[in-house]
DSSP file (Angstrom, degrees, kcal/mol; ACC not computed):
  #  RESIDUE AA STRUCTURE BP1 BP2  ACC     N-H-->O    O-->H-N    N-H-->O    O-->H-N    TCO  KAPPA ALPHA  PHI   PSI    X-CA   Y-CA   Z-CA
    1    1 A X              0   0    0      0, 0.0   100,-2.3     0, 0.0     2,-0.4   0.000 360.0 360.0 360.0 156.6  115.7 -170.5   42.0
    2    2 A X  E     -AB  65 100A   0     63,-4.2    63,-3.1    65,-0.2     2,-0.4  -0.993 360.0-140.0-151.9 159.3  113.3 -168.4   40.5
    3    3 A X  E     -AB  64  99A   0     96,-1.5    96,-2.9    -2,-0.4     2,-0.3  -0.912   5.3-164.7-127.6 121.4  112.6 -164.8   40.2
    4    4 A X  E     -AB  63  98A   0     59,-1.1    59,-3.0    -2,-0.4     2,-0.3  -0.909  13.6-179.7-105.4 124.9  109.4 -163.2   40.2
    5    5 A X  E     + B   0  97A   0     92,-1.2    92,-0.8    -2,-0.3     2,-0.4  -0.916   1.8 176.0-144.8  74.6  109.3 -159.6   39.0
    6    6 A X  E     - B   0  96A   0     -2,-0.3    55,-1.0    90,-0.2    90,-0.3  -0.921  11.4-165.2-119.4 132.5  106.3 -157.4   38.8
    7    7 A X  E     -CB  60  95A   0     88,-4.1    88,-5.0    -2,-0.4     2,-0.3  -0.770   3.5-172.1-124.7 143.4  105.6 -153.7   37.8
    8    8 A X  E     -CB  59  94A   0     51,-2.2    50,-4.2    -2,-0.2    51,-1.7  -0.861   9.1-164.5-129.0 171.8  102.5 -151.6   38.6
    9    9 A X  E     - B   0  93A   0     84,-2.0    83,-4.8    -2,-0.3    84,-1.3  -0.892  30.1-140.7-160.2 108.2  101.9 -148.1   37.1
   10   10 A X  E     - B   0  91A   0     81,-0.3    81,-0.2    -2,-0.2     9,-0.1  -0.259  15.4 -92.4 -81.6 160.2   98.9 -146.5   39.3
   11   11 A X        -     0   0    0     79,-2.5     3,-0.2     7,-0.1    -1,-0.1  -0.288  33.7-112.6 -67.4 171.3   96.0 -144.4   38.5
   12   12 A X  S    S-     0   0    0      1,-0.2     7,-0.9     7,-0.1     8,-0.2   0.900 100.0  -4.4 -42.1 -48.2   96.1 -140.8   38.7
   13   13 A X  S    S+     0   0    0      5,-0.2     3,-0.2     6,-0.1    -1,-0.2  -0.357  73.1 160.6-154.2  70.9   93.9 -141.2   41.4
   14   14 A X    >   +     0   0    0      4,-0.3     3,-0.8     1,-0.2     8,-0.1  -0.573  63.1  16.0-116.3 160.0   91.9 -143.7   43.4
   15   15 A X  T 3  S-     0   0    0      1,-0.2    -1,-0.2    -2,-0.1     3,-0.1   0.764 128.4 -58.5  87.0 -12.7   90.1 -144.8   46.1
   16   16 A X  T 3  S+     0   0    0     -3,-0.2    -1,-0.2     1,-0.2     2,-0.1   0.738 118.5 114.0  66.8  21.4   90.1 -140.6   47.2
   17   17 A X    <   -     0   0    0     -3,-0.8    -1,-0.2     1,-0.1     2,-0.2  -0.404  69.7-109.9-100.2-171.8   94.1 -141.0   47.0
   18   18 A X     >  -     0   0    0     -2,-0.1     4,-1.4    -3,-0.1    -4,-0.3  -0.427  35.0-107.4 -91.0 159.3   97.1 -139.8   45.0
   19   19 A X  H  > S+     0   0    0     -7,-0.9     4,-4.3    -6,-0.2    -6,-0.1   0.889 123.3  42.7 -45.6 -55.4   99.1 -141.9   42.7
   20   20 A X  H  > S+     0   0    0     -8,-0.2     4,-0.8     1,-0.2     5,-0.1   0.977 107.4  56.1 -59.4 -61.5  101.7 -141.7   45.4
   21   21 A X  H  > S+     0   0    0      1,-0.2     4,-1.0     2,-0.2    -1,-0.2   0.874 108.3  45.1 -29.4 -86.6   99.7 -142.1   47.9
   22   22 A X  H  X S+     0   0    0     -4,-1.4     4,-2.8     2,-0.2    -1,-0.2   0.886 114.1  56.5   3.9 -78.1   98.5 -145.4   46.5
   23   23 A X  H >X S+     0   0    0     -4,-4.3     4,-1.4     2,-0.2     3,-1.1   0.798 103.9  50.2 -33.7 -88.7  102.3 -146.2   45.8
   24   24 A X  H 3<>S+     0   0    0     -4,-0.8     5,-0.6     1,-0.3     4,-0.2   0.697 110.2  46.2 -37.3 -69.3  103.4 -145.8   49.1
   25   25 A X  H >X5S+     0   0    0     -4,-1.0     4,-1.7     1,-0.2     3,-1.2   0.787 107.0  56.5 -39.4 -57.0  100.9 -148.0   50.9
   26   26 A X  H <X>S+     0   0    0     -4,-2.8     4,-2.3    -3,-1.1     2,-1.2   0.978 114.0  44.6 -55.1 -29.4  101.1 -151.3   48.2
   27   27 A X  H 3<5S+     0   0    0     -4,-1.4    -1,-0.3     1,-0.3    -2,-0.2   0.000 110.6  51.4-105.6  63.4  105.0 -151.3   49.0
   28   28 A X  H <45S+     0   0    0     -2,-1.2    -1,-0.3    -3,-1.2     4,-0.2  -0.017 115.4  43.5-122.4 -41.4  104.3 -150.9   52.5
   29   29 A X  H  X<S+     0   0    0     -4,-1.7     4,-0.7    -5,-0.6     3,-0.3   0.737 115.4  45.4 -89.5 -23.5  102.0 -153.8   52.1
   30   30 A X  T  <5S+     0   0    0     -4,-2.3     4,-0.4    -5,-0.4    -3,-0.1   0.870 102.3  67.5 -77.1 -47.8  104.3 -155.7   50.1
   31   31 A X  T  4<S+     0   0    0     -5,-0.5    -2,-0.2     1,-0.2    -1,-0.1   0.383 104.7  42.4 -58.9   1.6  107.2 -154.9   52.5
   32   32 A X  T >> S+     0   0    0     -3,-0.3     3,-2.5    -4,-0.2     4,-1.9   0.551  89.2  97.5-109.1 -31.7  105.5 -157.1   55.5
   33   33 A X  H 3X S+     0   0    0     -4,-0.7     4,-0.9     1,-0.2     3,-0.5   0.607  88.7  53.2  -7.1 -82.4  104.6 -160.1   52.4
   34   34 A X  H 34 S+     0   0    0     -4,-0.4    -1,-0.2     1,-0.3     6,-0.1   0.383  96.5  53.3 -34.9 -29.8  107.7 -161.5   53.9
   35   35 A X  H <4 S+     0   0    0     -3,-2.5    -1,-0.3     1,-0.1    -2,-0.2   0.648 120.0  42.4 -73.8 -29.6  107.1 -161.7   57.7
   36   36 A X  H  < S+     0   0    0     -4,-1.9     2,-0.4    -3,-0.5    -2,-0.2   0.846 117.7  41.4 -92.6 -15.4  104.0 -163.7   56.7
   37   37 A X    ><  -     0   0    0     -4,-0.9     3,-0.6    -5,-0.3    -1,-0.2  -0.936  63.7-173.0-132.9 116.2  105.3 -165.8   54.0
   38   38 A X  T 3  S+     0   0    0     -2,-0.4    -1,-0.1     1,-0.2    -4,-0.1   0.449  78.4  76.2 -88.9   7.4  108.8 -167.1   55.2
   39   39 A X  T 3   +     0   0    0     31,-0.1    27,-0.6     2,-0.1    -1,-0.2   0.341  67.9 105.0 -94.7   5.7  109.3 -168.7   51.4
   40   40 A X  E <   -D   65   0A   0     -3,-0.6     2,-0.3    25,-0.1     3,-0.2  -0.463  56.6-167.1 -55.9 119.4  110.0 -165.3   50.0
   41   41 A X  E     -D   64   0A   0     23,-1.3    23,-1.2     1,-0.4    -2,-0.1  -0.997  64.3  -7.0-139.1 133.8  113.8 -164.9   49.2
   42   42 A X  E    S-     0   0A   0     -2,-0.3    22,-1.8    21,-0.2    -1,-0.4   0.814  83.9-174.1  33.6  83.4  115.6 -161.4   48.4
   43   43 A X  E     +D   63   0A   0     20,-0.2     2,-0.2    -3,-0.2    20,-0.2  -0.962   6.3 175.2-100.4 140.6  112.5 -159.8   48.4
   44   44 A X        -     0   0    0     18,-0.6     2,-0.2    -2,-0.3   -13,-0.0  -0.748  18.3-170.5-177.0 174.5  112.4 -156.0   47.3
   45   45 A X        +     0   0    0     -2,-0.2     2,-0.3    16,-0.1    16,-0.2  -0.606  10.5 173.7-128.6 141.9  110.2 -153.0   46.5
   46   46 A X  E     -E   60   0A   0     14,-1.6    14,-0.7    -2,-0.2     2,-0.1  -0.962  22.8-132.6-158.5 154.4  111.0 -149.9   45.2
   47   47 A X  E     -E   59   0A   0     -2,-0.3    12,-0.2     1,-0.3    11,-0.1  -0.552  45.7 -92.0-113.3 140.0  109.0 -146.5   43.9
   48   48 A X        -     0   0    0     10,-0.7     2,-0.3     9,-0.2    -1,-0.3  -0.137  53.9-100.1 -66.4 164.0  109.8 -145.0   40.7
   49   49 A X    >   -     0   0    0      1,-0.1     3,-1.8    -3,-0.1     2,-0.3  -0.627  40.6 -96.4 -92.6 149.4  112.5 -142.3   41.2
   50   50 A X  T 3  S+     0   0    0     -2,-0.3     3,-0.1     1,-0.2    -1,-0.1  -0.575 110.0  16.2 -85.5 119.8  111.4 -138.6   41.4
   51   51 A X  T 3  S+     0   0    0      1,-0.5     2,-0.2    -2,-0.3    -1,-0.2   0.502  91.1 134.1  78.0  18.8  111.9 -136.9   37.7
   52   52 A X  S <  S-     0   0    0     -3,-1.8    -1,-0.5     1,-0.2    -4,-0.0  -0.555  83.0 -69.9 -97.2 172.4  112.2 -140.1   36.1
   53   53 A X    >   -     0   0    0     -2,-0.2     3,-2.1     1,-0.2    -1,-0.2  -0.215  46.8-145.8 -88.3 109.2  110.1 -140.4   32.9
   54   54 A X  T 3  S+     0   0    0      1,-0.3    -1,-0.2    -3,-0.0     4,-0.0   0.339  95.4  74.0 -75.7  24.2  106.4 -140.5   34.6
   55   55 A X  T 3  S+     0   0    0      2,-0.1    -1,-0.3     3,-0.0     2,-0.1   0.735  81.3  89.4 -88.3 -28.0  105.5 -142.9   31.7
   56   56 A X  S <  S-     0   0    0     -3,-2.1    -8,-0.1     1,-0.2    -4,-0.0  -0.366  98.5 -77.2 -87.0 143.1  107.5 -145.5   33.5
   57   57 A X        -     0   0    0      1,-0.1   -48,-0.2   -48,-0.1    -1,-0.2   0.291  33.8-134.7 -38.4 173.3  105.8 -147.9   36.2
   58   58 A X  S    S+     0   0    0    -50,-4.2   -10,-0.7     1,-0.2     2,-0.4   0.655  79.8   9.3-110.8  -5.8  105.2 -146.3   39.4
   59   59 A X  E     -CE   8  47A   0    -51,-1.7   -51,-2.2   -12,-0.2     2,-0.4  -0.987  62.1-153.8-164.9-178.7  106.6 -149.3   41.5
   60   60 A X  E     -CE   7  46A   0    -14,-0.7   -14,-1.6    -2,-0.4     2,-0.4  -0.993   0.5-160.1-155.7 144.5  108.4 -152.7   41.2
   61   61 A X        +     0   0    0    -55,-1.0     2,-0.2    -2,-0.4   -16,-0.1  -0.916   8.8 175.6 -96.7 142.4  108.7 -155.9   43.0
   62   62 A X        +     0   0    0     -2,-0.4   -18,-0.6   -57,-0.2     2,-0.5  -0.710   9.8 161.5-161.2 118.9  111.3 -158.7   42.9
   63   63 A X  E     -AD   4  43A   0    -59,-3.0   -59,-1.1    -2,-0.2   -20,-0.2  -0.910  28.9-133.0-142.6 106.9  111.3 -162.0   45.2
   64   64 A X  E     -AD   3  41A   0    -22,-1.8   -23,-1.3   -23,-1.2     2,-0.4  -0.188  15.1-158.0 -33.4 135.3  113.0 -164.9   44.7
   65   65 A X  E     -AD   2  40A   0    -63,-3.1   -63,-4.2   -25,-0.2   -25,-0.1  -0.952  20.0-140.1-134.7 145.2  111.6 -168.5   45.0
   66   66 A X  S    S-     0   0    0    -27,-0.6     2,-0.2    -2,-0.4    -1,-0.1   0.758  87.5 -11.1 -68.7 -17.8  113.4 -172.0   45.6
   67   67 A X  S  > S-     0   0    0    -65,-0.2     4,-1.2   -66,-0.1     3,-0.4  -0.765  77.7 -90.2-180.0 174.0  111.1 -173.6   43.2
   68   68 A X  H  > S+     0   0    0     -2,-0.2     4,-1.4     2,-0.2    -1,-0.1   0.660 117.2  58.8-104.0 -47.6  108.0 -173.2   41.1
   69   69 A X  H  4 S+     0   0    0      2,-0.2    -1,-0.2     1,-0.1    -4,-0.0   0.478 102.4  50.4-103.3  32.4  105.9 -174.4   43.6
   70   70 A X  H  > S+     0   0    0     -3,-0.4     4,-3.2     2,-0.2     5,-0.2   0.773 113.3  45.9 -73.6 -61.9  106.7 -172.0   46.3
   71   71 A X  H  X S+     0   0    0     -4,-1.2     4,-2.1     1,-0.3    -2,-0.2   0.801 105.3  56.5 -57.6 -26.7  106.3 -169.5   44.3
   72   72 A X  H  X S+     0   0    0     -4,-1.4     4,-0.9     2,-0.2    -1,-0.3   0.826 113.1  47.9 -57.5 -53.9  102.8 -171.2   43.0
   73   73 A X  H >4 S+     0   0    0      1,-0.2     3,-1.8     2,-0.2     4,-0.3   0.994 111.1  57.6 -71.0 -32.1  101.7 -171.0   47.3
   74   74 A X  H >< S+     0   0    0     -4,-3.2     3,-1.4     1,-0.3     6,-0.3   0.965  99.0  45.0 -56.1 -59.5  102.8 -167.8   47.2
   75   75 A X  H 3< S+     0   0    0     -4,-2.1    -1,-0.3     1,-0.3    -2,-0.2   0.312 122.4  44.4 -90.9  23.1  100.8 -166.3   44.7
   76   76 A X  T << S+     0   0    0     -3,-1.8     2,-0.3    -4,-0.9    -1,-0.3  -0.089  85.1 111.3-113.0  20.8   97.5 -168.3   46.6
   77   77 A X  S <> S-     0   0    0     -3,-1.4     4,-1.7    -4,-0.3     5,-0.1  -0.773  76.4-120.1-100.8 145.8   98.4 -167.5   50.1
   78   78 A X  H  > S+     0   0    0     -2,-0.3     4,-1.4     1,-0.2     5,-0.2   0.699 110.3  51.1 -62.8 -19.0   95.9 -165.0   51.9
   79   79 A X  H  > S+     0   0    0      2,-0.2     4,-1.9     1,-0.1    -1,-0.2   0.994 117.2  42.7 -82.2 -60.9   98.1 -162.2   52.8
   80   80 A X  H  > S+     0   0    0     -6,-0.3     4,-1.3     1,-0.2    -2,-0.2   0.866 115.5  47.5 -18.8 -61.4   99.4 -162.1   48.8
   81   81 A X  H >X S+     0   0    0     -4,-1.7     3,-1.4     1,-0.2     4,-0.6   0.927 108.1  59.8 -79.5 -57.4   95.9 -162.6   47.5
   82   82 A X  H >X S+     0   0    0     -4,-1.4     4,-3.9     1,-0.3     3,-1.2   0.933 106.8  46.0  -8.1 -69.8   95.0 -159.6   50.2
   83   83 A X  H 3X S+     0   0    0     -4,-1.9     4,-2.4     1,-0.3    -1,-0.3   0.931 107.1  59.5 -63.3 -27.2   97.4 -157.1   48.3
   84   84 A X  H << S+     0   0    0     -3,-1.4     4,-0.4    -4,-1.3    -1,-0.3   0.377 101.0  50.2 -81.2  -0.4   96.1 -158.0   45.1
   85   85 A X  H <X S+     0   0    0     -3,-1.2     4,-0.5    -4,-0.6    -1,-0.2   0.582 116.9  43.4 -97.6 -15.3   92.5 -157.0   45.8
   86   86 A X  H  X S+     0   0    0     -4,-3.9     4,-1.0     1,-0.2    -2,-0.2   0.893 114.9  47.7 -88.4 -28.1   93.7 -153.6   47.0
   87   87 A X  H  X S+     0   0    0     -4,-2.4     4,-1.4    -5,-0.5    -1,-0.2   0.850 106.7  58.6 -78.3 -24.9   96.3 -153.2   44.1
   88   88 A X  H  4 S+     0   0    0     -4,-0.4    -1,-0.2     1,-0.2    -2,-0.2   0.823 106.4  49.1 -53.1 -32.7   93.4 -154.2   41.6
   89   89 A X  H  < S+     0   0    0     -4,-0.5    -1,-0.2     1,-0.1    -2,-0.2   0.784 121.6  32.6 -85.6 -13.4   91.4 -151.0   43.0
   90   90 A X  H  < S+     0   0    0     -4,-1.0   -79,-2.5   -76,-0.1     2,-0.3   0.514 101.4  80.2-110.3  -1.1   94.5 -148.4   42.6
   91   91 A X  E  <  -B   10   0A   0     -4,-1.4   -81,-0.3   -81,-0.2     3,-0.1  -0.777  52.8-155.1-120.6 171.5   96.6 -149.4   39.6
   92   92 A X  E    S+     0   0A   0    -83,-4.8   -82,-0.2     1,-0.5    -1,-0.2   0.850  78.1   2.8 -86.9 -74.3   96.5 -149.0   35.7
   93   93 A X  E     -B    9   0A   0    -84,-1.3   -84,-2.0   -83,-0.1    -1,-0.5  -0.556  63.2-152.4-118.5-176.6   98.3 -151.5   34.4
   94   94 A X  E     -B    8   0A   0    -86,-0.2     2,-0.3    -2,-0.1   -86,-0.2  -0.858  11.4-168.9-128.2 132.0  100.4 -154.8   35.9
   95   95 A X  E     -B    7   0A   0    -88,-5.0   -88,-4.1    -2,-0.2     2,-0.4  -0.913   3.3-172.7-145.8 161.4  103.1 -156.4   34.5
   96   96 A X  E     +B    6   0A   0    -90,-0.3     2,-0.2    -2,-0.3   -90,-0.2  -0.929  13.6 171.7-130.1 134.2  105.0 -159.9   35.2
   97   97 A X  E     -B    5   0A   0    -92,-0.8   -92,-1.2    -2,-0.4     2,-0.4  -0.970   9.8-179.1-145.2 121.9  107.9 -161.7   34.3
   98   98 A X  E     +B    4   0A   0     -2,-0.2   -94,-0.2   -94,-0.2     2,-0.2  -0.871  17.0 148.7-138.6 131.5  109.2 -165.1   36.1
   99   99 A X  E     -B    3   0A   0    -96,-2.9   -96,-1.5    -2,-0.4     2,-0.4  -0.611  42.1 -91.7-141.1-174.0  112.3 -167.0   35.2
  100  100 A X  E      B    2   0A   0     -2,-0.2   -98,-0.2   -98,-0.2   -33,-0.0  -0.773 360.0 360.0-122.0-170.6  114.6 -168.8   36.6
  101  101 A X              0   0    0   -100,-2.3    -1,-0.1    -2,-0.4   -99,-0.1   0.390 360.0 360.0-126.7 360.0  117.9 -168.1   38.0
């Protein structure tokens, strides 16, 4: 199995949104991934916690994959690819880790 792991940390402001703002909608959009891609295992999303170090990423992913090349269709399938043009316009940084399990 393998585990895919990604932290975003949003702009102040984009888009004519909040940070928050921002947040909530990608893990609202991240939280359907799974009705569209049934190869998605233990997927979940969660928002940094309120009065934790605002240096820290502002949201987090983690979804399991059977294999390497689910997780390979995954990160080309249109609904993914979708969330990644929106998170490209609203976050600072990315970061990624996948290993296996």
């Amino acid at each position: 199995m393998i585990r895919h792991i990604v932290m975003f940390a949003f702009l102040p402001e984009a888009e004519g949104r909040t940070r928050a703002e921002n947040a909530a909608i990608a893990r609202g959009m991240l939280e359907a991934l799974p009705q569209k891609i049934d190869w998605i295992r233990n997927p979940a999303v969660a928002l940094r916690m309120d009065g934790a170090e605002s240096a820290n990423f502002d949201l987090i992913l983690s979804a399991d994959f059977d294999s390497m090349e689910d997780l390979n269709r995954y990160l080309v399938h249109p609904d993914h690819k979708a969330v990644g043009e929106f998170m490209r316009t609203v976050r600072r940084e990315r970061a990624c880790v996948d290993f296996e399990v």
